[in-house]
C-alpha positions as CSV (number, residue, x, y, z in Angstrom):
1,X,0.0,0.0,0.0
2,X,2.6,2.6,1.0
3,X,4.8,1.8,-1.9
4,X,1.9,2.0,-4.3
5,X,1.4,5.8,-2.9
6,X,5.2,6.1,-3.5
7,X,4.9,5.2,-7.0
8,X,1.5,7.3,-7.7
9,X,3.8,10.2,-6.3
10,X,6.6,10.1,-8.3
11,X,4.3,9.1,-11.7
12,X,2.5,12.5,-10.6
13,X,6.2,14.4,-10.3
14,X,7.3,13.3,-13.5
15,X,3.7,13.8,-15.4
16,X,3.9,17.3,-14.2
17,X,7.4,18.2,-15.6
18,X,6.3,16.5,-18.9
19,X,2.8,18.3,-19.1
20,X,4.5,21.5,-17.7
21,X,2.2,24.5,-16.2
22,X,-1.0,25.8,-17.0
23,X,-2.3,29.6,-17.3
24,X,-5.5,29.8,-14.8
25,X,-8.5,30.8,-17.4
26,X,-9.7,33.1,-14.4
27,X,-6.8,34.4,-12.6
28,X,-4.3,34.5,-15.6
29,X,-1.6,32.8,-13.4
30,X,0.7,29.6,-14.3
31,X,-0.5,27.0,-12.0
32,X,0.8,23.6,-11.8
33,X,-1.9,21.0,-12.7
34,X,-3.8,19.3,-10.1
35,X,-3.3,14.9,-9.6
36,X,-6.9,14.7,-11.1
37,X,-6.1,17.0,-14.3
38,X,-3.0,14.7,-14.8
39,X,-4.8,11.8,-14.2
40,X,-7.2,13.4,-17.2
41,X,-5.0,14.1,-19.0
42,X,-2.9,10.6,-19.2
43,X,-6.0,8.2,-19.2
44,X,-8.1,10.0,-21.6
45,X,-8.8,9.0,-25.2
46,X,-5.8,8.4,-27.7
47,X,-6.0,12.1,-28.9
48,X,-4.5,12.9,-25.8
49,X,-2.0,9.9,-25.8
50,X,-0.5,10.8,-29.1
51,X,-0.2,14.5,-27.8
52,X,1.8,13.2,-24.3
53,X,3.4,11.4,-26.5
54,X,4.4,14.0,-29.1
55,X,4.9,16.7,-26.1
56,X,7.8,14.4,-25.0
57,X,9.6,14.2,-28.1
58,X,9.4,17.4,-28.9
59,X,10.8,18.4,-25.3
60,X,13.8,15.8,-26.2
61,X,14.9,17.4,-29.6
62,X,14.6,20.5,-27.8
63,X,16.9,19.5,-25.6
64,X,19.5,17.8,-27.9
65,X,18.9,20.6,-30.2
66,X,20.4,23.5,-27.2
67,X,22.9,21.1,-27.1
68,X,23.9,20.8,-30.4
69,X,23.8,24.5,-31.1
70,X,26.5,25.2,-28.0
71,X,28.8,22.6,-29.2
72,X,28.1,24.2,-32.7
73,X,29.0,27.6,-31.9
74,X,32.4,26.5,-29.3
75,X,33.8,24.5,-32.5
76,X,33.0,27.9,-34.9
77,X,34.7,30.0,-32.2
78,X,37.4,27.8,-31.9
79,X,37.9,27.7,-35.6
80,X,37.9,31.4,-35.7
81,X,40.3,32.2,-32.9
């Protein structure tokens, strides 16, 4: 019991970095989502699967992509100097 909490907490933690904030309609703040909006989000219909799913990969080339560009730019300067 207490390690399936463990494991709902962490699926929650890393749900909410992949998903990432949301702007409150009413307020206008960012807001982190709530466990039942990511529980929503993840269980819902395969329109929202293949967005989770797209949201991920596109959060990995951005990543390798920053990385790319830096190593880029330190071999063009180290070219030029």
């Amino acid at each position: 019991m207490r390690e399936e909490r463990k494991l709902r907490v962490f699926e929650h933690m890393v749900l909410r970095r992949i998903f990432g904030p949301r702007r409150d309609e009413v307020t206008g703040e960012w807001r982190r989502l709530h466990n039942e909006e990511l529980n929503d989000l993840y269980s819902s219909p395969t329109n929202h699967k293949v967005q989770f799913v797209m949201t991920v990969k596109c959060n990995m080339f951005r990543h390798w992509s920053a990385i790319l560009k830096e190593y880029f730019i330190e071999c063009i300067c180290w070219l030029i100097y």
